[in-house]
mmCIF file as Biopython writes it, N, C-alpha, C and O atoms, coordinates in Angstrom:
data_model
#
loop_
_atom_site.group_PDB
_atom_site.id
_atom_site.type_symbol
_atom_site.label_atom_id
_atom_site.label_alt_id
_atom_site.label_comp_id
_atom_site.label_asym_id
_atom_site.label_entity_id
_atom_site.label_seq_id
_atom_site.pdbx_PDB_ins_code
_atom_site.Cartn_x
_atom_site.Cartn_y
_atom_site.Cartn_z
_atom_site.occupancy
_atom_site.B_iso_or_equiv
_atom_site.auth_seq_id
_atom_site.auth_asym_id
_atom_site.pdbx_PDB_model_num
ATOM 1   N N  . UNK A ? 1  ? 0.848   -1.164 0.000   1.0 0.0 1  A 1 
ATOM 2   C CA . UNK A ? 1  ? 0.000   0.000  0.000   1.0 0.0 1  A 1 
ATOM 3   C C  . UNK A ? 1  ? 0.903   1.240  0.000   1.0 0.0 1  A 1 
ATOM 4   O O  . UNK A ? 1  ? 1.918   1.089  0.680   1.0 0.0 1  A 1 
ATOM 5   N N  . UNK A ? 2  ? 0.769   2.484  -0.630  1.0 0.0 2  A 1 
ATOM 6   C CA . UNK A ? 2  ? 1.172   3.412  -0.899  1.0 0.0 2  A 1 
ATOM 7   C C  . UNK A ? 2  ? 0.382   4.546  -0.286  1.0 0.0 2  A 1 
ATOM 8   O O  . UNK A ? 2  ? -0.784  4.564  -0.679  1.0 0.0 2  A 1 
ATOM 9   N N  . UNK A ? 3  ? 0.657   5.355  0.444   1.0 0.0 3  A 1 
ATOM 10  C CA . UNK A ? 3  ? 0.151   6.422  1.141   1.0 0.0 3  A 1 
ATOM 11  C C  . UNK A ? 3  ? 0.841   7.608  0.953   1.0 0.0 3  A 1 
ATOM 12  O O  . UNK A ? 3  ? 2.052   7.512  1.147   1.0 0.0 3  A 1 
ATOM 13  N N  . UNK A ? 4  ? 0.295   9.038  0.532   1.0 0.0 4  A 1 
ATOM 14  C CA . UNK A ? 4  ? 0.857   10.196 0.170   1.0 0.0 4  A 1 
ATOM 15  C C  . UNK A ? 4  ? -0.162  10.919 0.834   1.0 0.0 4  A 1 
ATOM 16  O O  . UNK A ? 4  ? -1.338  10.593 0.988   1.0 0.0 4  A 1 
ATOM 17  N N  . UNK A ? 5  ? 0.545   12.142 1.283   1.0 0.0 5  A 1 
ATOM 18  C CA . UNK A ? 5  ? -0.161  12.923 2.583   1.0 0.0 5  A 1 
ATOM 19  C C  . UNK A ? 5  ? -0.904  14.444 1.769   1.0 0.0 5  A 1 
ATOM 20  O O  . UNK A ? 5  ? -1.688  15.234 2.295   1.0 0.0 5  A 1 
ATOM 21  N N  . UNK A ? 6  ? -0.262  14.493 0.151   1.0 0.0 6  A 1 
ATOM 22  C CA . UNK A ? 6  ? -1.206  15.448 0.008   1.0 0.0 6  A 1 
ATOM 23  C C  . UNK A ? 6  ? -0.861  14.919 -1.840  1.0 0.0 6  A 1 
ATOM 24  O O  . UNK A ? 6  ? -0.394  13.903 -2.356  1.0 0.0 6  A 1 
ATOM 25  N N  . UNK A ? 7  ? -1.340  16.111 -2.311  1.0 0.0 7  A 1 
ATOM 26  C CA . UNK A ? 7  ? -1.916  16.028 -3.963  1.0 0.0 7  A 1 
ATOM 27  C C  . UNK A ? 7  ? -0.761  15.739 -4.382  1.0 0.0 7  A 1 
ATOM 28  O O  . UNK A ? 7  ? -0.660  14.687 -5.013  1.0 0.0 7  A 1 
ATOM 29  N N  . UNK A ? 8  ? 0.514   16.608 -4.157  1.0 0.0 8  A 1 
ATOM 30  C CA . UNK A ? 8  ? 1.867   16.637 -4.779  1.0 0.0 8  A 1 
ATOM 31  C C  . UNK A ? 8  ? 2.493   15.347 -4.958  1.0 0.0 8  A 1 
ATOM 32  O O  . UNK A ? 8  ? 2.947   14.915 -6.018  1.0 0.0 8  A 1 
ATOM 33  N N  . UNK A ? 9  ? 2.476   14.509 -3.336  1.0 0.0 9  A 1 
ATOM 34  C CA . UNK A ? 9  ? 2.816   13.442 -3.149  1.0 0.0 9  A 1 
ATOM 35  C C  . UNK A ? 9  ? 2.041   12.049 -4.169  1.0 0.0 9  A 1 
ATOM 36  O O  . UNK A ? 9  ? 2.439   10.938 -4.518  1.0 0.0 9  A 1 
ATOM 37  N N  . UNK A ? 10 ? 0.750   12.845 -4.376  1.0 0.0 10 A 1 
ATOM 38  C CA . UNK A ? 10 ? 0.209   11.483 -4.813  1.0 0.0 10 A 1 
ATOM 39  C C  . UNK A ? 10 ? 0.683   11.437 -6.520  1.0 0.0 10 A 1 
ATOM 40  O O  . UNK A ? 10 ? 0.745   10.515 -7.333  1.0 0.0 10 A 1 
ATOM 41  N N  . UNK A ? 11 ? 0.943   12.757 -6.594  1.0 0.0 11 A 1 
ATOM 42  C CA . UNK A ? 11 ? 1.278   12.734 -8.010  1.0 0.0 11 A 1 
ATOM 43  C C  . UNK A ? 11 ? 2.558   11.812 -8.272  1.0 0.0 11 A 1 
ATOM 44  O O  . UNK A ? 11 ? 2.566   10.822 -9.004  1.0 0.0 11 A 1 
ATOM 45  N N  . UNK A ? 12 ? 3.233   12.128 -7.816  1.0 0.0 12 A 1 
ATOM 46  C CA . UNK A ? 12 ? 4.804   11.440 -7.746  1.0 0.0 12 A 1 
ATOM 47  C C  . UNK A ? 12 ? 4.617   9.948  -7.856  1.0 0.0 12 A 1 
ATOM 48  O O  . UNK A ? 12 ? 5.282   9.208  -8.580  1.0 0.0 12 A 1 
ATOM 49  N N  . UNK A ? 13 ? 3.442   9.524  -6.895  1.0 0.0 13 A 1 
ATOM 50  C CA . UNK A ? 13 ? 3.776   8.099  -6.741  1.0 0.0 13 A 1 
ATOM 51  C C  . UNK A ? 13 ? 3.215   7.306  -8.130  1.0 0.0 13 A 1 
ATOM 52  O O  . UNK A ? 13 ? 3.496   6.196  -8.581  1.0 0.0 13 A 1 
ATOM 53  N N  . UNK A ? 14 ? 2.444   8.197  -8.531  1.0 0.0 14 A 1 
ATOM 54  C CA . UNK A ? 14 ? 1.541   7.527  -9.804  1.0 0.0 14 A 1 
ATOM 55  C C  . UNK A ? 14 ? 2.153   7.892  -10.854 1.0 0.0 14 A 1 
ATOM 56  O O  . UNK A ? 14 ? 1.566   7.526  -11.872 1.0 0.0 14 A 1 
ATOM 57  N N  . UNK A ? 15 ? 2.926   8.363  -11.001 1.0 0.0 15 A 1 
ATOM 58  C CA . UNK A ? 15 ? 4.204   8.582  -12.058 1.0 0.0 15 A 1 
ATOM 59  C C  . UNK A ? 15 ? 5.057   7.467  -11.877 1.0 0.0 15 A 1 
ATOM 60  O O  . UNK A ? 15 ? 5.382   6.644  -12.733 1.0 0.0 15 A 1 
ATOM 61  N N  . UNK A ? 16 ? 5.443   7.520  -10.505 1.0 0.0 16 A 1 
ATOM 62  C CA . UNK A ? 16 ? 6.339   6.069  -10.211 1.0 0.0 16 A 1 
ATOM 63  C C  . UNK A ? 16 ? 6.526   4.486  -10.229 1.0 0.0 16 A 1 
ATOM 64  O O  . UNK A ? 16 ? 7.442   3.668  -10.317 1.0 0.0 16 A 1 
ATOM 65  N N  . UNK A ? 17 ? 4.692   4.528  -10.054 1.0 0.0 17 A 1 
ATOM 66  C CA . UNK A ? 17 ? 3.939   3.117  -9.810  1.0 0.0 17 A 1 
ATOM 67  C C  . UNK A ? 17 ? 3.248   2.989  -10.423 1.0 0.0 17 A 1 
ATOM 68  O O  . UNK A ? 17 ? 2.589   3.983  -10.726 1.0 0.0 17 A 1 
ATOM 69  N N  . UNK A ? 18 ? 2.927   1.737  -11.009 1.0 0.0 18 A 1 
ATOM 70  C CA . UNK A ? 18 ? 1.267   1.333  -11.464 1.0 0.0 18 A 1 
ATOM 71  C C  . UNK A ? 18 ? 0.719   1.124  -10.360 1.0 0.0 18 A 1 
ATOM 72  O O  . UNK A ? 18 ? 1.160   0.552  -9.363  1.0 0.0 18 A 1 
ATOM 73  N N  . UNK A ? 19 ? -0.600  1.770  -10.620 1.0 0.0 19 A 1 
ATOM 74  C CA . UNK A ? 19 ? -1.770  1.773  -9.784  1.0 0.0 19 A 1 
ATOM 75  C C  . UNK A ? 19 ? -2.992  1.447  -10.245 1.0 0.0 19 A 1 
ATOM 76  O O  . UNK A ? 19 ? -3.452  2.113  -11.173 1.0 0.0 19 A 1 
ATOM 77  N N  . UNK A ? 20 ? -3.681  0.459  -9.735  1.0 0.0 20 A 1 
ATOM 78  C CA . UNK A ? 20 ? -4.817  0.141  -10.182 1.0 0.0 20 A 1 
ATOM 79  C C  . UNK A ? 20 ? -5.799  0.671  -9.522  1.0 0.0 20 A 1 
ATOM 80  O O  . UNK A ? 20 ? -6.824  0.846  -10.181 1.0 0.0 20 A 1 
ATOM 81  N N  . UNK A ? 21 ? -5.824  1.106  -7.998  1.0 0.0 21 A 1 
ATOM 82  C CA . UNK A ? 21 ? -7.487  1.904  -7.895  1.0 0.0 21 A 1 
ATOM 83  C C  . UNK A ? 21 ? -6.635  2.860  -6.801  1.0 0.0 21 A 1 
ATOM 84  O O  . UNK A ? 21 ? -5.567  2.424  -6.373  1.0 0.0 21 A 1 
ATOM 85  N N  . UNK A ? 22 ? -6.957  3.713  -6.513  1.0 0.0 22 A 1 
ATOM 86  C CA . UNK A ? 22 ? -6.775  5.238  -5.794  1.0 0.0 22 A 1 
ATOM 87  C C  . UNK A ? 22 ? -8.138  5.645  -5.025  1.0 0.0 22 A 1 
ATOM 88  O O  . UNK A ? 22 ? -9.281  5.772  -5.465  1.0 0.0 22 A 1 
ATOM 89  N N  . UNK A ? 23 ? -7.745  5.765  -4.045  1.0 0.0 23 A 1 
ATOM 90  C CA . UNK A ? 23 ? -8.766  6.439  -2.949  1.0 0.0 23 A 1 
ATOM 91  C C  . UNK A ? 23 ? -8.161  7.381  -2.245  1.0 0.0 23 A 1 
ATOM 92  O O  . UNK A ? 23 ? -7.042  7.198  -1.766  1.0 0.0 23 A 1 
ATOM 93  N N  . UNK A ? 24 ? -8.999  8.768  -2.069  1.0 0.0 24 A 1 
ATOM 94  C CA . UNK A ? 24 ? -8.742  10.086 -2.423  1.0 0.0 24 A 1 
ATOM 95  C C  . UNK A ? 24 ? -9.464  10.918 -1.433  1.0 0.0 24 A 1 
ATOM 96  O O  . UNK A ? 24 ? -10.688 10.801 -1.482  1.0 0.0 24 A 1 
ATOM 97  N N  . UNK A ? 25 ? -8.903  11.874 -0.390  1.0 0.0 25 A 1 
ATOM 98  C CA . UNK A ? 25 ? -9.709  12.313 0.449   1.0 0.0 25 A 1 
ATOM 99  C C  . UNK A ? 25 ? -10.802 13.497 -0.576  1.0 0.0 25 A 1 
ATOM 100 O O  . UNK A ? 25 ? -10.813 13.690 -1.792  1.0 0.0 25 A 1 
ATOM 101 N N  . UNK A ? 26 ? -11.167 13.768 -0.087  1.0 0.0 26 A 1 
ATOM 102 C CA . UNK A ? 26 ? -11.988 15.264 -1.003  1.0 0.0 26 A 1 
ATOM 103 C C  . UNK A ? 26 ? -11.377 16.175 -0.790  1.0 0.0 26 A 1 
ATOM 104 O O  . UNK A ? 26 ? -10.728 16.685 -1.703  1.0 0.0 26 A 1 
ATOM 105 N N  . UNK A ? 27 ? -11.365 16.747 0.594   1.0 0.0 27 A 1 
ATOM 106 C CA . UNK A ? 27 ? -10.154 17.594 1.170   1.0 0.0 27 A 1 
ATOM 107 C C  . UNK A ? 27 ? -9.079  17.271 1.045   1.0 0.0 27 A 1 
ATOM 108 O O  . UNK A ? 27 ? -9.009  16.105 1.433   1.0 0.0 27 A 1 
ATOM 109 N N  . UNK A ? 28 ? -7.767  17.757 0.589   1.0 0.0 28 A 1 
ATOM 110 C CA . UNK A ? 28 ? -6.609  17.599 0.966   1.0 0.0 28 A 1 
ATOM 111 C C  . UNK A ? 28 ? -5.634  18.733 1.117   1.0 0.0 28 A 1 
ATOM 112 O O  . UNK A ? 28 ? -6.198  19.654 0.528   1.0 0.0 28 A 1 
ATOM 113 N N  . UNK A ? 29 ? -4.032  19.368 1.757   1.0 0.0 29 A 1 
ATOM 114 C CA . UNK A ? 29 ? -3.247  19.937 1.504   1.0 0.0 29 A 1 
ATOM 115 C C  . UNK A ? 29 ? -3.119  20.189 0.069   1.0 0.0 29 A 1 
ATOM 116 O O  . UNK A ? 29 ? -3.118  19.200 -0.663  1.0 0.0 29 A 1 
ATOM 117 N N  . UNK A ? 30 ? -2.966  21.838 -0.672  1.0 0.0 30 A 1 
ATOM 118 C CA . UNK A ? 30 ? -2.724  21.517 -1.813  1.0 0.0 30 A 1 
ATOM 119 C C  . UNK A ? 30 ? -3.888  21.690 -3.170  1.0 0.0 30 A 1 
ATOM 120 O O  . UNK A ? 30 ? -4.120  22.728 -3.789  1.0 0.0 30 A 1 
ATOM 121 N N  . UNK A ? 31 ? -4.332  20.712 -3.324  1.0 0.0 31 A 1 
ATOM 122 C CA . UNK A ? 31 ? -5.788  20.476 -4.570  1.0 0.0 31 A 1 
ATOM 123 C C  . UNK A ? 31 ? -6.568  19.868 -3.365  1.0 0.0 31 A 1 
ATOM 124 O O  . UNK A ? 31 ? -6.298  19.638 -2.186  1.0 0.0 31 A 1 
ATOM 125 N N  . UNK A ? 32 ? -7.696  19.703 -4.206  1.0 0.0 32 A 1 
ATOM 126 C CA . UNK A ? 32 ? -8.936  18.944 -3.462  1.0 0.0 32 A 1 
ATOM 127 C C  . UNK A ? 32 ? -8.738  17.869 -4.523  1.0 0.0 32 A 1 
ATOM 128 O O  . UNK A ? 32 ? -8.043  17.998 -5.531  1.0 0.0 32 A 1 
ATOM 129 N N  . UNK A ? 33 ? -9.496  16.699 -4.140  1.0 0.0 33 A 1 
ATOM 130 C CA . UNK A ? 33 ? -9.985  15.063 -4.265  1.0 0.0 33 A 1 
ATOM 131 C C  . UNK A ? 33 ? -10.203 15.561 -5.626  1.0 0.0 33 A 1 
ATOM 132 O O  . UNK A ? 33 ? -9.441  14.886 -6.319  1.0 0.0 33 A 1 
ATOM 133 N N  . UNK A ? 34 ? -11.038 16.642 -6.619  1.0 0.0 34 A 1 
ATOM 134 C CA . UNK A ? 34 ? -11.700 16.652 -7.716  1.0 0.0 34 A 1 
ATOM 135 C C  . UNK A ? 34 ? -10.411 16.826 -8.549  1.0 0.0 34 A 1 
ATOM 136 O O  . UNK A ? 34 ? -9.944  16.006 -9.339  1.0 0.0 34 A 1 
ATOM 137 N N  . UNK A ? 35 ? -9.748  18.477 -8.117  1.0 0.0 35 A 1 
ATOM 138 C CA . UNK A ? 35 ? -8.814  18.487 -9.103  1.0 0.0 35 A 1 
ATOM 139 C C  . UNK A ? 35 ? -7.489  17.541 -8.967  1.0 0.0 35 A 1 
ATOM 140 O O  . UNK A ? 35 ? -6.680  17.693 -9.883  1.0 0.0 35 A 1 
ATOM 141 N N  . UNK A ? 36 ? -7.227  16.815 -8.201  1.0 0.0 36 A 1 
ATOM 142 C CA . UNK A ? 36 ? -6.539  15.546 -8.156  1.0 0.0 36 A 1 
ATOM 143 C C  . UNK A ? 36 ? -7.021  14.355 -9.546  1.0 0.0 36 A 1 
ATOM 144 O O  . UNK A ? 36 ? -6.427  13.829 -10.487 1.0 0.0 36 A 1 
ATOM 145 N N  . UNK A ? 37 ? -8.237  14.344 -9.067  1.0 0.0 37 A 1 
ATOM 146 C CA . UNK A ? 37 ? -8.562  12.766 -10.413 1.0 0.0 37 A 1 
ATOM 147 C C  . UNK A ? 37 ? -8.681  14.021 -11.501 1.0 0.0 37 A 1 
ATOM 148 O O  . UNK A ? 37 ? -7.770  13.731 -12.277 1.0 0.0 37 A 1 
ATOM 149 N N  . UNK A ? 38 ? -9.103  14.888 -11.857 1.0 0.0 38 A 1 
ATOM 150 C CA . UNK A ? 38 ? -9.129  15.655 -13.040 1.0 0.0 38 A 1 
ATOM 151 C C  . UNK A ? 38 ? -7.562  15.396 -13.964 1.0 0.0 38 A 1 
ATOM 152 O O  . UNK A ? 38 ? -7.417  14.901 -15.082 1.0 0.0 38 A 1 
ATOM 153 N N  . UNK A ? 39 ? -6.309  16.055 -12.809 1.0 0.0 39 A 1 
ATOM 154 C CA . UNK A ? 39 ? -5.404  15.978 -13.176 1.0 0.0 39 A 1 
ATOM 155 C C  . UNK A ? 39 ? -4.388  14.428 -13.774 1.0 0.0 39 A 1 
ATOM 156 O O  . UNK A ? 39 ? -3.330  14.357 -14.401 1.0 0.0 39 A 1 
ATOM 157 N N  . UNK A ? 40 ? -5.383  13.290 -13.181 1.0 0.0 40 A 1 
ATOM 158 C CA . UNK A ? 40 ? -4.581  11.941 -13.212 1.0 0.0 40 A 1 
ATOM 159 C C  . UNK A ? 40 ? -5.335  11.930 -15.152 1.0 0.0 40 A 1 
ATOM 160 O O  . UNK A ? 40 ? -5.070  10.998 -15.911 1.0 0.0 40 A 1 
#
């Protein structure tokens, strides 16, 4: 399991890793939950 504490972080890891499903606060440091999956 892979855990990133805000948007920036999660970006990195999904550049890094294959990922098959992502769960996403709504709130976060950073972007919110929307513009996070917008951006993936």
């Amino acid at each position: 399991m892979l855990t990133a504490y805000n948007a920036e972080q999660a970006l990195k890891l999904l550049e890094e890793n294959q990922i098959d499903i992502m769960f996403s606060d709504v709130i976060m440091p950073g972007k919110n939950g929307i513009e996070l999956v917008k951006e993936v």
